[in-house]
N, C-alpha and C positions, 0 to 999 in steps of 0.2 A: 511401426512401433507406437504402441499408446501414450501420447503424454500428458502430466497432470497441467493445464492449464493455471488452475488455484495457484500449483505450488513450483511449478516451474521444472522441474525435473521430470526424467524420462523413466519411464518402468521398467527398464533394467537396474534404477537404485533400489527397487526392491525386487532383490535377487534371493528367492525361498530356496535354492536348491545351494547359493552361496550359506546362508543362516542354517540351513541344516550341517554343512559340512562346519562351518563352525563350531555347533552344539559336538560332534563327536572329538573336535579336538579339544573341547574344553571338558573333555567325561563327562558332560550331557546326557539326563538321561530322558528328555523333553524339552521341546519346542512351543512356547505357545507363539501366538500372532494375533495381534489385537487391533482389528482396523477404526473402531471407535476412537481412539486415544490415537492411533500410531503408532506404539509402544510395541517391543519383543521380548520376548523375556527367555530365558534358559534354565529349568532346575538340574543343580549340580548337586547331587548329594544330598537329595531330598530339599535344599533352599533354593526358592526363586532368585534368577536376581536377572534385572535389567541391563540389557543391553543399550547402553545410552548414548554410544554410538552409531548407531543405525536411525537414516533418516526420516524421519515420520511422511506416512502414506497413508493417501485416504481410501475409502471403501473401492472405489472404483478401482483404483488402481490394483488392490488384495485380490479379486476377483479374475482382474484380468492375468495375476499372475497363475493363479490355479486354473484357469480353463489353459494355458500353457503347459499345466503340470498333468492337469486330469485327461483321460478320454472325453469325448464328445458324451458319450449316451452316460456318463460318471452326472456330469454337471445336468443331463436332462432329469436323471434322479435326483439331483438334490436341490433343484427348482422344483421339482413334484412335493419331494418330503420334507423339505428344510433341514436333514439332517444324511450325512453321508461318511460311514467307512471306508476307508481304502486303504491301499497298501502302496508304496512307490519304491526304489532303489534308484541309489547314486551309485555307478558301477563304482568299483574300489574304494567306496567309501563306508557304504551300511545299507540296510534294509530299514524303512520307516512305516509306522501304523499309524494313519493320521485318520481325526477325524474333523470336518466340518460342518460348524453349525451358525445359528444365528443367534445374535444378541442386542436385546434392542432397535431390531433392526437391520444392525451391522452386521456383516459376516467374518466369523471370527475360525482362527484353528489350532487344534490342536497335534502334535507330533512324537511320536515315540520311538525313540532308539532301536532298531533291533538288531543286535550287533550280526554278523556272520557267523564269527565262530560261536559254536554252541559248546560253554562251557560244561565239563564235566562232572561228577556227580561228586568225586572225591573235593575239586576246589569249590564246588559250592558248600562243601561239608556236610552234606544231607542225611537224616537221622539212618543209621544202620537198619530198619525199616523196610524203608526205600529198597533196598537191594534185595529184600527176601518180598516186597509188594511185584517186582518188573518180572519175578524166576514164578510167578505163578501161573497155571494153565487159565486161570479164570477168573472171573470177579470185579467189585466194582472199584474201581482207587478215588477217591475224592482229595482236589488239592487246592485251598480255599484259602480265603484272605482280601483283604479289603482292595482295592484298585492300587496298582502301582507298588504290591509287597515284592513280586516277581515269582508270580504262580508261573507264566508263560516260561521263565528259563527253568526253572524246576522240572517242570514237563515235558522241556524241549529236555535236557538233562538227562531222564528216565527212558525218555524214547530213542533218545539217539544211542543210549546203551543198549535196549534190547537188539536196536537195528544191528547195532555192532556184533552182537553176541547169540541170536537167533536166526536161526532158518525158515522165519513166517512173512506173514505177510500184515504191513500195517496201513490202516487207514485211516488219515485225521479227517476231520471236516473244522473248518476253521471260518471268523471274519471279524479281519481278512487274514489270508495265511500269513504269520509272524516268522518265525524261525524257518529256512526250507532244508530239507534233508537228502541229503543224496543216498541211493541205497549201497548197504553195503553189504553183511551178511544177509540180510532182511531187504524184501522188496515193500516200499514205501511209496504210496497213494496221499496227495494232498488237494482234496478242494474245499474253494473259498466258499464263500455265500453271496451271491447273485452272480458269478461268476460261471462255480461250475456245479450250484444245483440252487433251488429254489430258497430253501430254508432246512436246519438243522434235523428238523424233522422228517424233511422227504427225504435229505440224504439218509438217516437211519433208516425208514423203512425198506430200502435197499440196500442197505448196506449188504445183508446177512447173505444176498445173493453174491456178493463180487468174493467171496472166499476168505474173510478176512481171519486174521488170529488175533491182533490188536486194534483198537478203537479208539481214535482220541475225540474226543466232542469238546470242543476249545470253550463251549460255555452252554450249561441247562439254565435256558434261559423260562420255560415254561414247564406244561403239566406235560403235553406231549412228548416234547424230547428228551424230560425228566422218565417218564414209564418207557420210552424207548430206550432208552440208556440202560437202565433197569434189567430189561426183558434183554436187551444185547448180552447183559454180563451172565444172566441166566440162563442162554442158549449155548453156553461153551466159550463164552471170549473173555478177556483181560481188555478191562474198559478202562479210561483215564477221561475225565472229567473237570470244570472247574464250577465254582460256585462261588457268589460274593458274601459269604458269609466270615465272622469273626474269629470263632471256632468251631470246636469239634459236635460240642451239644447241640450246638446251635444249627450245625450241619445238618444233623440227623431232623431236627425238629424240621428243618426250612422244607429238606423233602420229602414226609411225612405230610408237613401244613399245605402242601401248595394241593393235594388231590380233597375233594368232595369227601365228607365226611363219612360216608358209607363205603368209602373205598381203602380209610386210611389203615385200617387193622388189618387189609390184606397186602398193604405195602409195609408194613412195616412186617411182615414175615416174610416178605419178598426181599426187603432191605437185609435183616438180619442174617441170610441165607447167604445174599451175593456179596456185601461189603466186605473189602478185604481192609480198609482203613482210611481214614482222614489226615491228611497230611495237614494244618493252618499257619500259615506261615503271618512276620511281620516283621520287615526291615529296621534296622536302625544304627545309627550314626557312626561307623569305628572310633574309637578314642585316640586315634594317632593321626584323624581325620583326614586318611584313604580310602574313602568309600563309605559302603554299608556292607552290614553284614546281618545275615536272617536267625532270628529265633523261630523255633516250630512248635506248634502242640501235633502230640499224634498221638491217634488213639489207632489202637491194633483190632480189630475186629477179634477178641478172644470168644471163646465162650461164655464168660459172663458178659461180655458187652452185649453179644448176640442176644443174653435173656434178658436183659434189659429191654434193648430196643424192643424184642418180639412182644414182651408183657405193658409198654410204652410208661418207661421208667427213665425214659433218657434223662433225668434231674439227680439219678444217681451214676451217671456217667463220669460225672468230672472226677470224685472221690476214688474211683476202680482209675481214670489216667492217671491220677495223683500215685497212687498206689501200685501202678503197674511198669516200674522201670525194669524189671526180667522180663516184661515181654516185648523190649525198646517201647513203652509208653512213655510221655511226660509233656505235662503244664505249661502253656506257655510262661508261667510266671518262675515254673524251673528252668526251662533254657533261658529264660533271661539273667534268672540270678547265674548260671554257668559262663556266661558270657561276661558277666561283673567277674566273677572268681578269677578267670583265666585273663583279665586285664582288658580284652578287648572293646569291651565297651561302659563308657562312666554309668556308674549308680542312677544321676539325675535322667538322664538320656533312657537307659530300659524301665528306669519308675514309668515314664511317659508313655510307655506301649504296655505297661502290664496293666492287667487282667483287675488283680485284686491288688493295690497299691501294700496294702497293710500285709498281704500274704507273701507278696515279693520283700517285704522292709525283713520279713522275719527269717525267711532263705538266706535273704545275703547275711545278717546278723550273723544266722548259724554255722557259717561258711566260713564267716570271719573268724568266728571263735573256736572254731577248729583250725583255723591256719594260724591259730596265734597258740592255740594250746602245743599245734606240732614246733612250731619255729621257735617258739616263745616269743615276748610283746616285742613288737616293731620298735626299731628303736633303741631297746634295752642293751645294755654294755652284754658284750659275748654272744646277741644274737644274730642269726644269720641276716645276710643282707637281701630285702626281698626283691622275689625274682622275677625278671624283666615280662614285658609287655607278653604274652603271645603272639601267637602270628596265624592268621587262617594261612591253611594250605593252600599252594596254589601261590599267583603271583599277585599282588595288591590292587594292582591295575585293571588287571585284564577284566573284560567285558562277563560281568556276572550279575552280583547284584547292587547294583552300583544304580537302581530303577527309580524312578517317580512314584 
């Protein structure tokens, strides 16, 4: 066993696979580890907070604990690139996406919760959408948002229902694989990246031969896997994709912008054709401070969206989401004010994640003053007494979006 001479203790005090099972008893929903400083840290519900009992450990020692944790040819990767994904499990504990990097020299990491059970679509509360995007033969689904909203359980969510409820066959390509799936009605294909194919892209180009009906691409990360993604949903398949984008407009613009300019007006009627819709998600705080809970913008791929995109009007998109709640469309700055309405989450807290501050102040306002016209004023002798918190469906605890 290695031990720190400096500091006198042995390298079993810094126990990583102890600190992760930690983070999952504290609803953790990340792990970092900081060997510059010593320091650990846990975010519980979107806040950091330090573990300040746990012993401080220098570089060496951080290192020596992950070549414990990692395979051999893991750690020859990431002395090549200084940068490495992976994926690890504590049996009966949780599934983790960790990745390690360098900082200032130090090596540093980070860790991601990835619970077992794969919440369902009804306790995540996912826009009614969603259930008429997973029942289509074809097309492309985009489910986007910034790092840590919880696209990956969204996704896991939607997939693990068709597998439930279809007799096809699906196959993710992922990295590294997050959620794993057992087949159930649906036969389900999972590989990683460097594991069980090259990069996102060579796994697409063959995909189309392994028989597949569903397509999950855990991230277009470029122009290649972005036109294969594309050309997958236009061959006959139901694709599921993710993107780090904020919203919906922005969605369409990112994959439109990423192709050569003599190419882009033949994607953008390639895009109009296949999208089935934009899901964008963005976590935030519950007010009875049990968790988080997600607001969405989604746009449906209607017909006018499609003339939009095709004519490349996407700047009149947001006004047709605004305007399109018969076709389940809507603003993130409306599910946020919905979420003010129905108690769940304070005013101050979804101001912080909306869109247009001024467009959200004006929603709740309106909200308010329809709940005051039905109830009459808050407060007032003979009015009713208002009514309690709501509650997301589903259990408060259980592993959903509860993400970094």
């Amino acid at each position: 066993m290695c031990q720190s001479t400096r500091l006198g203790y042995t390298l079993a005090m810094l126990d990583v696979q102890g600190l992760l099972r930690r983070t999952v008893e504290m609803q953790g929903s990340d792990l970092h580890i900081k060997s510059d400083t010593g320091k650990v840290y846990v975010r519980v519900f979107g806040d950091l907070l330090p573990l300040d009992d746990v012993p401080s450990f220098s570089d060496d020692d951080f290192l020596a604990a992950m070549r414990d944790l990692l395979r051999p040819e893991q750690m020859v990767r990431f002395e090549k690139e200084m940068e490495l994904d992976f994926a690890l499990e504590i049996t009966g504990v949780s599934r983790f996406r960790g990745n390690l990097y360098v900082q200032r020299e130090h090596h540093q990491a980070a860790f991601r919760v990835i619970p077992y059970e794969i919440t369902n679509m009804e306790d995540l509360s996912l826009p009614k959408v969603c259930y008429e995007f997973i029942e289509r033969p074809r097309g492309l689904v985009l489910v986007t948002g910034p790092a840590g909203s919880g696209k990956s359980t969204t996704l896991a969510a939607m997939v693990d229902r068709v597998n439930r409820t279809q007799k096809c066959h699906i196959m993710t390509v992922e990295d590294p694989i997050e959620f794993v799936h057992d087949d159930h009605m649906a036969l389900i294909n999972q590989r990683e990246l460097d594991v069980d194919t090259l990069s996102f892209a060579n796994a697409l180009k063959y995909v189309l031969r392994q028989d597949p009906d569903v397509i999950l691409v855990g991230e277009m990360r470029d122009l290649e896997t972005i036109h294969l993604a594309i050309t997958a949903a236009e061959t006959g398949h139901l694709v599921f994709a993710t993107l780090h984008t904020v919203d919906a407009v922005q969605t369409v613009d990112r994959v439109v912008d990423v192709f050569p300019l003599h190419a882009q007006q033949q994607v953008r009627m390639q895009l109009s054709v296949n999208l089935l819709g934009v899901i964008s998600q963005s976590l935030v705080k519950r007010k009875d401070g049990r968790g988080r809970v997600a607001a969405f913008e989604v746009l449906n791929a209607t017909g006018a969206i499609r003339n939009q995109i095709r004519e490349n009007k996407t700047y009149q998109l947001s006004s047709i989401i605004q305007t399109g709640s018969r076709q389940g469309m809507q603003t993130l700055d409306q599910s946020l004010a919905k979420l003010v309405e129905k108690g769940l989450v304070s005013v101050e807290d979804a101001a912080s994640k909306a869109k247009d501050p001024g467009e959200f102040g004006r929603l709740v306002e309106l909200a308010q003053r329809a709940a005051g016209s039905a109830s009459g004023a808050p407060g007032a002798p003979g009015s009713p007494a208002p009514p309690p918190a709501a509650g997301v469906r589903g259990q408060p605890n259980r592993p959903g979006f509860n993400r970094g």
